[in-house]
PDB file of N, CA, C and O in Angstrom:
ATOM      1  N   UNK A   1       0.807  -1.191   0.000  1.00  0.00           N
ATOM      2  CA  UNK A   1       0.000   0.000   0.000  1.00  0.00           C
ATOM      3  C   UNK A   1       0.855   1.262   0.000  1.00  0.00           C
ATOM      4  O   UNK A   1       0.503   2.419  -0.229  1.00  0.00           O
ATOM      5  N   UNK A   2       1.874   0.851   0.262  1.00  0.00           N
ATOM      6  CA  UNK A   2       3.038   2.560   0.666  1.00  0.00           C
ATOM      7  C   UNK A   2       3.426   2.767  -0.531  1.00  0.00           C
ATOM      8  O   UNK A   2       3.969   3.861  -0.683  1.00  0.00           O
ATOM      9  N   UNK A   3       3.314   1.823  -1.855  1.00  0.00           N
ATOM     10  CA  UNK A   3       4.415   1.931  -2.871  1.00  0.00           C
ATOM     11  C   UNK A   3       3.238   2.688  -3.611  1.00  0.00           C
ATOM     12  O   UNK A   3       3.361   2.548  -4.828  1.00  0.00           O
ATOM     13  N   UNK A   4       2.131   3.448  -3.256  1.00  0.00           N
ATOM     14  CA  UNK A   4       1.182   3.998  -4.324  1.00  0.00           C
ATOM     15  C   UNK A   4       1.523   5.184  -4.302  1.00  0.00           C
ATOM     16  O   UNK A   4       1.675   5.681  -3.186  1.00  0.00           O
ATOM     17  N   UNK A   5       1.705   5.844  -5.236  1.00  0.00           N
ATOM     18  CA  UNK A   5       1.831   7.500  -5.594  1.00  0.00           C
ATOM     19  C   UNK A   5       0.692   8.427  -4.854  1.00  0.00           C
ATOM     20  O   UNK A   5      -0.511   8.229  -4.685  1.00  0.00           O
ATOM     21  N   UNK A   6       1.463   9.405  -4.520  1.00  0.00           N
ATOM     22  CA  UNK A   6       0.459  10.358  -3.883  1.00  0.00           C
ATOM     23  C   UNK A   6      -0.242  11.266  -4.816  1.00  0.00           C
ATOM     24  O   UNK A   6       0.346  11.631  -5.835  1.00  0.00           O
ATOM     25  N   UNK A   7      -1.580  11.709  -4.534  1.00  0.00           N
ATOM     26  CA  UNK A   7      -2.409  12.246  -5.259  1.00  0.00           C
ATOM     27  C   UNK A   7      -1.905  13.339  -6.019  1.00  0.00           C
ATOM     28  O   UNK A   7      -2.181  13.496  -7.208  1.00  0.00           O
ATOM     29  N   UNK A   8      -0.816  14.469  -5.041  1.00  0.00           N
ATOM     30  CA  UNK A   8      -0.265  15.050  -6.062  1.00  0.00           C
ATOM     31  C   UNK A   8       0.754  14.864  -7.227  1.00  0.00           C
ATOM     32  O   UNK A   8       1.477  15.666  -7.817  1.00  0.00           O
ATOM     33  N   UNK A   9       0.571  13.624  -7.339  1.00  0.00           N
ATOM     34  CA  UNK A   9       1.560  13.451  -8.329  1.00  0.00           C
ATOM     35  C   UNK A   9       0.804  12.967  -9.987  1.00  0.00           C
ATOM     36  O   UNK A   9       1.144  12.141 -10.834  1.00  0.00           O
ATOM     37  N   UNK A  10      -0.326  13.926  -9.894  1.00  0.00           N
ATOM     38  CA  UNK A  10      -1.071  12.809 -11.022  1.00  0.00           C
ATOM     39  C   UNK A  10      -0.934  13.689 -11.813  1.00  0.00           C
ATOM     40  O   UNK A  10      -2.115  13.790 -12.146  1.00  0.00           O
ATOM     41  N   UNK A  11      -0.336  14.548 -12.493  1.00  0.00           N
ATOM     42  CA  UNK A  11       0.126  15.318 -13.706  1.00  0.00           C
ATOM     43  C   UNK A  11       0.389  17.013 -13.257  1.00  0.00           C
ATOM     44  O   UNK A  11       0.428  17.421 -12.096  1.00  0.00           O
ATOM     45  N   UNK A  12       0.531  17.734 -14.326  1.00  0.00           N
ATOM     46  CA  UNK A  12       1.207  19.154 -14.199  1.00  0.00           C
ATOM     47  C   UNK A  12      -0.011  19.646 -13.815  1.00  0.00           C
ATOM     48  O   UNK A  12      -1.127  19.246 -14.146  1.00  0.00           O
ATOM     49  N   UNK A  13       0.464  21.045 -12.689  1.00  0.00           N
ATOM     50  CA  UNK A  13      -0.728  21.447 -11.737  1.00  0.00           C
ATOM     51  C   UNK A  13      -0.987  22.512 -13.298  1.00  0.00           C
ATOM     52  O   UNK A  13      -0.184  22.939 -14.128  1.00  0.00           O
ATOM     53  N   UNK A  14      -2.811  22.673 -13.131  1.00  0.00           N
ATOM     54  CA  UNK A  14      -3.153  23.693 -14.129  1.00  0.00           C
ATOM     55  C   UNK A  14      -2.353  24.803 -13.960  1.00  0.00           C
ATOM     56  O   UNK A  14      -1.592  25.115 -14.876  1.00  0.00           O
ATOM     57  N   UNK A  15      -2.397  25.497 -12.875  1.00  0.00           N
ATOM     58  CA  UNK A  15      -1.455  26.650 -13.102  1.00  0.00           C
ATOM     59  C   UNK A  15      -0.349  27.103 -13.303  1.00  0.00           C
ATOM     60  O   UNK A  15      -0.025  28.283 -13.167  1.00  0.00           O
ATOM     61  N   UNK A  16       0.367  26.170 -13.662  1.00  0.00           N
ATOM     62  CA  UNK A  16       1.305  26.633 -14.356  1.00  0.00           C
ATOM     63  C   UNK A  16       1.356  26.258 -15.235  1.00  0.00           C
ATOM     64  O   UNK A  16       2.406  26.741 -15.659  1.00  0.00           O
ATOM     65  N   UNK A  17       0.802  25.407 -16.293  1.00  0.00           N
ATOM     66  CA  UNK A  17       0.198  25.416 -17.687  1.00  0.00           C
ATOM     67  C   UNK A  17      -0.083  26.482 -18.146  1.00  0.00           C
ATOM     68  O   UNK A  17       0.344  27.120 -19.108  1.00  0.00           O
ATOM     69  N   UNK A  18      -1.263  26.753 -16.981  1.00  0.00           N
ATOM     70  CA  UNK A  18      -2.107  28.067 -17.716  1.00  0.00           C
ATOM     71  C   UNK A  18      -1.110  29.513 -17.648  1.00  0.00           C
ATOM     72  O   UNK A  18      -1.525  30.486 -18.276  1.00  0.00           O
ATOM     73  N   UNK A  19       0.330  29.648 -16.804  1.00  0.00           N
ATOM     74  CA  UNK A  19       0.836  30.543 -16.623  1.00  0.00           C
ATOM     75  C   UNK A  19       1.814  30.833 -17.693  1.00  0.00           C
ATOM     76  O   UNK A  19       2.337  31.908 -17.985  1.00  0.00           O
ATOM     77  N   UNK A  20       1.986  29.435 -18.322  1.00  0.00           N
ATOM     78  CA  UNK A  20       3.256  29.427 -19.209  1.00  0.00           C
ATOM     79  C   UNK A  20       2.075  29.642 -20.535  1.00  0.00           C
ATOM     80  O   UNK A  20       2.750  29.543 -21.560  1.00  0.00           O
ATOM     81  N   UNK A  21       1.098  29.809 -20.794  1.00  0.00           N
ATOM     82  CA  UNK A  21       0.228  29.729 -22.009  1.00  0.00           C
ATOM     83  C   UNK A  21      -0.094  31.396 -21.666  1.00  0.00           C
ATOM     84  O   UNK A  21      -0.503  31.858 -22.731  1.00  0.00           O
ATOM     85  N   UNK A  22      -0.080  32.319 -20.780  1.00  0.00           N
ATOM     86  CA  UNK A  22      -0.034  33.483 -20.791  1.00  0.00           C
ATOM     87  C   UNK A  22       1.700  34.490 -20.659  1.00  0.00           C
ATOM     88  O   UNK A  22       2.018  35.675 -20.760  1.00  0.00           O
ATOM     89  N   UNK A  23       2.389  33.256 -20.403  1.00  0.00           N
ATOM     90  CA  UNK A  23       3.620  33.893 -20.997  1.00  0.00           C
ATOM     91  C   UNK A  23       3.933  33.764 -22.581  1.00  0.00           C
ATOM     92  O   UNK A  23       4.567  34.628 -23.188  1.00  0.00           O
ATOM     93  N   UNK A  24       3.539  32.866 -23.043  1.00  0.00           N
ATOM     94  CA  UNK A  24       3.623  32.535 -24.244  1.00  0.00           C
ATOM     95  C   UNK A  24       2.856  34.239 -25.177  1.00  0.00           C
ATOM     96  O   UNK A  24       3.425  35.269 -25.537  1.00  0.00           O
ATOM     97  N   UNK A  25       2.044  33.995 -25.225  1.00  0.00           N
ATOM     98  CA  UNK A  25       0.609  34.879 -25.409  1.00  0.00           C
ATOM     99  C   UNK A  25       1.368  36.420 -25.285  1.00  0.00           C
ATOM    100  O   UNK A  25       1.378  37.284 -26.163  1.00  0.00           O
ATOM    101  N   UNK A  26       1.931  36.489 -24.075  1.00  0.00           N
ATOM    102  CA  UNK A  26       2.817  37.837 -23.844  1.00  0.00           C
ATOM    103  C   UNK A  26       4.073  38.554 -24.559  1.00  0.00           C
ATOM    104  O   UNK A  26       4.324  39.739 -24.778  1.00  0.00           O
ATOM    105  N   UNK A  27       4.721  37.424 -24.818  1.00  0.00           N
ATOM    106  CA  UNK A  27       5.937  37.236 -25.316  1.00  0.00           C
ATOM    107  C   UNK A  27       5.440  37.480 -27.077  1.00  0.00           C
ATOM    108  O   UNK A  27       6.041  38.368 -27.682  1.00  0.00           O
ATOM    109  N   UNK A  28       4.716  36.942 -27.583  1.00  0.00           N
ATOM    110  CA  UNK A  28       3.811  37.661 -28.708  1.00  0.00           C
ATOM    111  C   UNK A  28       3.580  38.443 -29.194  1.00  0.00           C
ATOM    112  O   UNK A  28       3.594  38.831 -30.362  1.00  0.00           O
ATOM    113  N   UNK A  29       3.163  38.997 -27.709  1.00  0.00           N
ATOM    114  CA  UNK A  29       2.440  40.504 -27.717  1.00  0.00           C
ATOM    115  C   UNK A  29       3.892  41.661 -27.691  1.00  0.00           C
ATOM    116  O   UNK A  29       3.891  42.607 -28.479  1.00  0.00           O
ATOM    117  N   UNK A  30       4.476  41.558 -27.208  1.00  0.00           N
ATOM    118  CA  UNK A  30       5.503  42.390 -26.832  1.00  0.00           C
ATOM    119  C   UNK A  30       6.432  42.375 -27.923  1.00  0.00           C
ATOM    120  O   UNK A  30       7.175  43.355 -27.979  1.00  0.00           O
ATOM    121  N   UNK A  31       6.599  41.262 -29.034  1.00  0.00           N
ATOM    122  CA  UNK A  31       7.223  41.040 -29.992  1.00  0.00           C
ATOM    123  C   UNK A  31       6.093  41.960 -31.373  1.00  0.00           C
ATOM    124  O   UNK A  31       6.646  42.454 -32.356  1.00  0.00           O
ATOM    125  N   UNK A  32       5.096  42.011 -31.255  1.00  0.00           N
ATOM    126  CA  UNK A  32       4.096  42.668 -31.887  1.00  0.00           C
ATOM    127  C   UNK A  32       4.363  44.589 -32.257  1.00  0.00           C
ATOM    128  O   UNK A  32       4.013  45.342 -33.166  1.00  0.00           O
ATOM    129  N   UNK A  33       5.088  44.722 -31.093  1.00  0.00           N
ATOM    130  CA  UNK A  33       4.926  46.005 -30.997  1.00  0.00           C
ATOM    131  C   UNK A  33       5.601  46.654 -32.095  1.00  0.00           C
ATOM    132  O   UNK A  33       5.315  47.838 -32.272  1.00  0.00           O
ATOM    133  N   UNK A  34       6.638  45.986 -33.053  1.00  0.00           N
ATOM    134  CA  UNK A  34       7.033  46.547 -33.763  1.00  0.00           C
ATOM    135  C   UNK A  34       6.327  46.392 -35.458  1.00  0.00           C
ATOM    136  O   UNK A  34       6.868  46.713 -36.517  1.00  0.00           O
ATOM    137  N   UNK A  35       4.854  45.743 -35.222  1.00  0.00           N
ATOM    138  CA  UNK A  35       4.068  45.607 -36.353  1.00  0.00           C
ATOM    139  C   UNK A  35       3.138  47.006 -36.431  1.00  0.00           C
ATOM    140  O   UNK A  35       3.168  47.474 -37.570  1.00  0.00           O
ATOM    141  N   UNK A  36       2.430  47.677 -35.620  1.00  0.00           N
ATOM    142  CA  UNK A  36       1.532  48.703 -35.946  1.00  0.00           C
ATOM    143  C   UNK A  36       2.325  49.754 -36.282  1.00  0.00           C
ATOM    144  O   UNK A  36       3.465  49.770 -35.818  1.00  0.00           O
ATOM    145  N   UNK A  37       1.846  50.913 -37.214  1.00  0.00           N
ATOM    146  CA  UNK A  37       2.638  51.598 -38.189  1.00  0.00           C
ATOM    147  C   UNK A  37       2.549  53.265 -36.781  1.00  0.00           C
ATOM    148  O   UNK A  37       3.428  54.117 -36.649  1.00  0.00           O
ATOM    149  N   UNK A  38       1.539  53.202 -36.191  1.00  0.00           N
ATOM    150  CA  UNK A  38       1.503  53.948 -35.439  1.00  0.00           C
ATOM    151  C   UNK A  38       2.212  53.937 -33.830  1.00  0.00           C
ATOM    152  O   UNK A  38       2.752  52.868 -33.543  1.00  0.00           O
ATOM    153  N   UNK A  39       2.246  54.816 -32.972  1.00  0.00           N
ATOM    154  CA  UNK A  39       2.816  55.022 -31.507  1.00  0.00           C
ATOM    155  C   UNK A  39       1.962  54.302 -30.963  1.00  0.00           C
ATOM    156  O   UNK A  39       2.305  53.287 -30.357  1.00  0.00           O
ATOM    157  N   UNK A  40       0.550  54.717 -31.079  1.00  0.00           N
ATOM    158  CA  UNK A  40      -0.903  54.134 -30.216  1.00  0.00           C
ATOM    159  C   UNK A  40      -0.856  52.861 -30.583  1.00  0.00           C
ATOM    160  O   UNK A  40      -1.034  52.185 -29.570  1.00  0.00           O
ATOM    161  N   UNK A  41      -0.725  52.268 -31.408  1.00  0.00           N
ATOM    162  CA  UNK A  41      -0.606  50.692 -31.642  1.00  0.00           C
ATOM    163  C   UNK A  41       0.714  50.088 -31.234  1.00  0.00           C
ATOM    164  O   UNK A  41       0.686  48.899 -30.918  1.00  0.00           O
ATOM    165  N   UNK A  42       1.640  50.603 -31.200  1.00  0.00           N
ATOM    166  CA  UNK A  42       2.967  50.487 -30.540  1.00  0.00           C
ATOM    167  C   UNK A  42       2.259  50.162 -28.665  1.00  0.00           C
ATOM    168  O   UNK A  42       2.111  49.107 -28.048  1.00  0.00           O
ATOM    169  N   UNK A  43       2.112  50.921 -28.463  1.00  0.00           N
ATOM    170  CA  UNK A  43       1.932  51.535 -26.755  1.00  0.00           C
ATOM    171  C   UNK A  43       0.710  50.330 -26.706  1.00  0.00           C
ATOM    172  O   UNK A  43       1.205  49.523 -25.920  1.00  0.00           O
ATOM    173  N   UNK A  44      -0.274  49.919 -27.015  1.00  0.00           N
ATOM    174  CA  UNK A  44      -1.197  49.351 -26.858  1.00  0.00           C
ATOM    175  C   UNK A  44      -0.708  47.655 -26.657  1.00  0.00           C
ATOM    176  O   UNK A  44      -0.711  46.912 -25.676  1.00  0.00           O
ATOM    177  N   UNK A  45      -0.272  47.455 -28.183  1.00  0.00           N
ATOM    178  CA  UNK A  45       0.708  46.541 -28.081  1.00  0.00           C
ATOM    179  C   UNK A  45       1.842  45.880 -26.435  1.00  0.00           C
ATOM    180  O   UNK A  45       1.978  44.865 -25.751  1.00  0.00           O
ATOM    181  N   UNK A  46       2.252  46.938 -26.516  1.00  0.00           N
ATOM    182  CA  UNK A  46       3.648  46.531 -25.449  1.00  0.00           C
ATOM    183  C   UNK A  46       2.702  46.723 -23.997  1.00  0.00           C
ATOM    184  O   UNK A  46       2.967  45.974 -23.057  1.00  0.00           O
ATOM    185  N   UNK A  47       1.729  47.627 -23.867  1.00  0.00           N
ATOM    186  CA  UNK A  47       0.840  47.155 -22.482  1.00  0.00           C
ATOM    187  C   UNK A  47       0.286  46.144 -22.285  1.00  0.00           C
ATOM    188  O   UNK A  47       0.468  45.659 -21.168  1.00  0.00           O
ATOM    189  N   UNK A  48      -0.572  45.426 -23.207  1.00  0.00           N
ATOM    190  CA  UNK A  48      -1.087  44.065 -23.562  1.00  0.00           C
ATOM    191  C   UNK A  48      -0.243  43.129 -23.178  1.00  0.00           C
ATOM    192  O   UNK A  48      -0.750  42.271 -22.455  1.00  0.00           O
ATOM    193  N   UNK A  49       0.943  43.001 -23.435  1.00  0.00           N
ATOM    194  CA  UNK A  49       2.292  42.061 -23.649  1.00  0.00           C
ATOM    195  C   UNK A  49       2.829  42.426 -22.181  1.00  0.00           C
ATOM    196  O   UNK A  49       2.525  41.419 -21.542  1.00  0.00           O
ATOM    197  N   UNK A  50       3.319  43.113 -21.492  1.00  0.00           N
ATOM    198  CA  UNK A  50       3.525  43.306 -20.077  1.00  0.00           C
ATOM    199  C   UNK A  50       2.449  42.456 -19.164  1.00  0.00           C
ATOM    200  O   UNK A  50       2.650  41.487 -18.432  1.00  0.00           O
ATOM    201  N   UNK A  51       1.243  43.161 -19.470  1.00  0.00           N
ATOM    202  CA  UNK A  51       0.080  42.770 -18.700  1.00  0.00           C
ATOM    203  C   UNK A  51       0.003  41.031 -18.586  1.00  0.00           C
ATOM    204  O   UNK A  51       0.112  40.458 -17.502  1.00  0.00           O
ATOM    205  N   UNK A  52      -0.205  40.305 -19.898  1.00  0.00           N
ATOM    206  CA  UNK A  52      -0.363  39.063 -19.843  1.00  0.00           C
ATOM    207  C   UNK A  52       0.995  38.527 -19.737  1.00  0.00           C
ATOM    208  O   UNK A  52       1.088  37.306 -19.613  1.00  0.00           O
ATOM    209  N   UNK A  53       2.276  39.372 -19.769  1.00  0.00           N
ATOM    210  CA  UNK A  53       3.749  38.457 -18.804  1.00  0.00           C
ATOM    211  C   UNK A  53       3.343  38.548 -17.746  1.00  0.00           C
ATOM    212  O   UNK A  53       3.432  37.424 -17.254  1.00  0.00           O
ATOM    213  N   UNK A  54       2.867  39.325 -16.941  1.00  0.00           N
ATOM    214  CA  UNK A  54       2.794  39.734 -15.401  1.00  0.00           C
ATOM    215  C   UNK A  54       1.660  38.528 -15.151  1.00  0.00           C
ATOM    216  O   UNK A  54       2.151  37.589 -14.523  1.00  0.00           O
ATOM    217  N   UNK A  55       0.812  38.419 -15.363  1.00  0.00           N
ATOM    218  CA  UNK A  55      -0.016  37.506 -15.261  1.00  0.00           C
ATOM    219  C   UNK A  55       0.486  35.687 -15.004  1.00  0.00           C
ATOM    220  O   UNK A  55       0.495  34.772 -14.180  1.00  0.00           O
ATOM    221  N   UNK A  56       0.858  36.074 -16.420  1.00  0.00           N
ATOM    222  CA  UNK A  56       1.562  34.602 -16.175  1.00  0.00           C
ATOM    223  C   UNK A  56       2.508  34.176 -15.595  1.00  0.00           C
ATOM    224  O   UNK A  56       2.664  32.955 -15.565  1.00  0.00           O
ATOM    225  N   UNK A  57       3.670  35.253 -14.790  1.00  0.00           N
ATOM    226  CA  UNK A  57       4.475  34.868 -13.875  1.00  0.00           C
ATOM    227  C   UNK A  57       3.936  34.856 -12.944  1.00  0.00           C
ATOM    228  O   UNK A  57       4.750  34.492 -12.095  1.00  0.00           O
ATOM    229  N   UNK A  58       2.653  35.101 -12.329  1.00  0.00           N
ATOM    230  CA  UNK A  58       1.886  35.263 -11.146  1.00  0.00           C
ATOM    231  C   UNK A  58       1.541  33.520 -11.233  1.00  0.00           C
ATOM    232  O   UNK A  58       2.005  32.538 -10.656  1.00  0.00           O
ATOM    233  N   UNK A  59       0.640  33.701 -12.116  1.00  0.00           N
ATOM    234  CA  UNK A  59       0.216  32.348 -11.939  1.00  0.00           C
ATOM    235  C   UNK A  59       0.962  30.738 -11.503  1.00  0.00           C
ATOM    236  O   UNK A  59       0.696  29.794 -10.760  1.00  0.00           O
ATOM    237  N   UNK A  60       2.298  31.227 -12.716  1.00  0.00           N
ATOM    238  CA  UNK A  60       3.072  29.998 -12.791  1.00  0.00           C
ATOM    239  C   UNK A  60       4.007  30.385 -11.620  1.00  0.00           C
ATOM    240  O   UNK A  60       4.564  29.382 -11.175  1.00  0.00           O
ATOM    241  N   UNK A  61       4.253  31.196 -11.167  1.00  0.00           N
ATOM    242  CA  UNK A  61       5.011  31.153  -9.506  1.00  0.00           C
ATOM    243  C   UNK A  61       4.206  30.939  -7.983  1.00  0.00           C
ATOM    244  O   UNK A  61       4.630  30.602  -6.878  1.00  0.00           O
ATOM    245  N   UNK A  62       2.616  31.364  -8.568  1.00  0.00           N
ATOM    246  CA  UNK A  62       1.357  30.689  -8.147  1.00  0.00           C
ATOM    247  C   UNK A  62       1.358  28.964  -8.117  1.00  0.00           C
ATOM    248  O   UNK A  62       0.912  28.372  -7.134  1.00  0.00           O
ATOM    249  N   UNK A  63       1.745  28.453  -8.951  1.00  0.00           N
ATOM    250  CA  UNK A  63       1.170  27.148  -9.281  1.00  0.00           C
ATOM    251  C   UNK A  63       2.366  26.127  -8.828  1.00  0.00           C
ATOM    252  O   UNK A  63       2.295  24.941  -8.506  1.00  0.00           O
ATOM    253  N   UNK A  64       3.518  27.030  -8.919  1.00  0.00           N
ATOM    254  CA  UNK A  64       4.743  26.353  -8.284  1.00  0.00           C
ATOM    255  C   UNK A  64       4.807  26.156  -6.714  1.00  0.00           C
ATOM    256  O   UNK A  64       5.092  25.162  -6.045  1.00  0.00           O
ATOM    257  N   UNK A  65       4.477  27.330  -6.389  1.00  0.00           N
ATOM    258  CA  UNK A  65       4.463  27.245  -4.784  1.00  0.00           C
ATOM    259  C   UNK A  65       3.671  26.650  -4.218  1.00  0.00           C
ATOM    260  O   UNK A  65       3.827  26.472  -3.010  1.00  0.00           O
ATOM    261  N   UNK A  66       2.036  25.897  -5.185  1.00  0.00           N
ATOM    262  CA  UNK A  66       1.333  25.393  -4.285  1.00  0.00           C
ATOM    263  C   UNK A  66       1.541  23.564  -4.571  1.00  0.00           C
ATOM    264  O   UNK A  66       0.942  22.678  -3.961  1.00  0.00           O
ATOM    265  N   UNK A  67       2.431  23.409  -5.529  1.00  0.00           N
ATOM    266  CA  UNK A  67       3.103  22.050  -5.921  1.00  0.00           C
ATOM    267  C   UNK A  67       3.874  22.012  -4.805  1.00  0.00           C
ATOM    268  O   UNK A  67       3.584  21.201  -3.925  1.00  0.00           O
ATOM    269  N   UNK A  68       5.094  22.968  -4.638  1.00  0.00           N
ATOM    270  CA  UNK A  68       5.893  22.516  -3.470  1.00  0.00           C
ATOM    271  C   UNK A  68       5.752  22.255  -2.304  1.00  0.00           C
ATOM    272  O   UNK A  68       6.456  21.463  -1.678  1.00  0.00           O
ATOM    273  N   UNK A  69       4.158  23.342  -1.554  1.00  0.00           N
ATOM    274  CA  UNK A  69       3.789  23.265  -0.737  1.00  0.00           C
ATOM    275  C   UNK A  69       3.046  22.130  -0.109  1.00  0.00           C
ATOM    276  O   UNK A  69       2.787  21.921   1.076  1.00  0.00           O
ATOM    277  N   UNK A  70       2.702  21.295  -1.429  1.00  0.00           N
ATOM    278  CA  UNK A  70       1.516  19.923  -1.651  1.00  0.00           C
ATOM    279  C   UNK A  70       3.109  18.956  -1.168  1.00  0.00           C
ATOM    280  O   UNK A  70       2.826  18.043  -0.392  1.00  0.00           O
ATOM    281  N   UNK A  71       3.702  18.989  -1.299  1.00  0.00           N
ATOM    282  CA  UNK A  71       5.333  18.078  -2.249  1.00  0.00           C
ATOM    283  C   UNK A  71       5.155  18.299  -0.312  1.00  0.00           C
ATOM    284  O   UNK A  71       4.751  17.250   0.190  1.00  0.00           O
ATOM    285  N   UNK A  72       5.369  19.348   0.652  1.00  0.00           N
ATOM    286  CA  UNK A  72       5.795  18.984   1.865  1.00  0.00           C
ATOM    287  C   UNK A  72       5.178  18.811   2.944  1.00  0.00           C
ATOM    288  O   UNK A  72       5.510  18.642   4.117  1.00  0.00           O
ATOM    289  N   UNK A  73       3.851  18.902   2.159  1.00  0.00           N
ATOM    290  CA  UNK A  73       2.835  18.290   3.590  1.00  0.00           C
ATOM    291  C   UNK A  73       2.671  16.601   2.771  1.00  0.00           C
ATOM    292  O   UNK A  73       1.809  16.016   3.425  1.00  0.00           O
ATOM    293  N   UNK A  74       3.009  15.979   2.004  1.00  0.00           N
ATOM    294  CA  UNK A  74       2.283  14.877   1.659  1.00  0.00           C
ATOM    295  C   UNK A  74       3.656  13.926   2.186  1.00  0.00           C
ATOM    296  O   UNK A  74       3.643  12.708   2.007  1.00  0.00           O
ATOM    297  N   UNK A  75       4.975  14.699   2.933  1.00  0.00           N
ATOM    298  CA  UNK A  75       6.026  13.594   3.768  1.00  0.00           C
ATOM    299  C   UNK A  75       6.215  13.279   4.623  1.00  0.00           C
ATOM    300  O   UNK A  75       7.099  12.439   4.790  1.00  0.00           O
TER     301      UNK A  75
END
């Protein structure tokens, strides 16, 4: 019975999936900025692209800490 895996171990926690799919998304965006012919599409651009990096390092440093935190109550 001891040799069974613990519950947290049954695949990648959503959030940091979902954090690395809004870094992705960001990294995009911020690479974008040099497509609109204008400043306002520039500026719009590179806020968008900040916003959803910030996000997704939240999440995925979110999603890490509550893996590790799972990782040291389950010993």
């Amino acid at each position: 019975m001891e040799d069974m895996k613990p519950k947290g171990d049954s695949g990648p926690n959503p959030l940091e999936v979902m954090g690395l799919f809004w870094i992705a998304l960001g990294i995009i965006m911020v690479v974008a900025v040099y497509a609109p012919p204008t400043m306002f599409g520039k500026l719009t651009n590179l806020a968008a692209g900040v916003i959803l990096l910030a996000i997704g390092l939240i999440a995925l440093l979110k999603g890490r800490a509550k893996r590790i935190s799972g990782e040291i109550e389950n010993e």
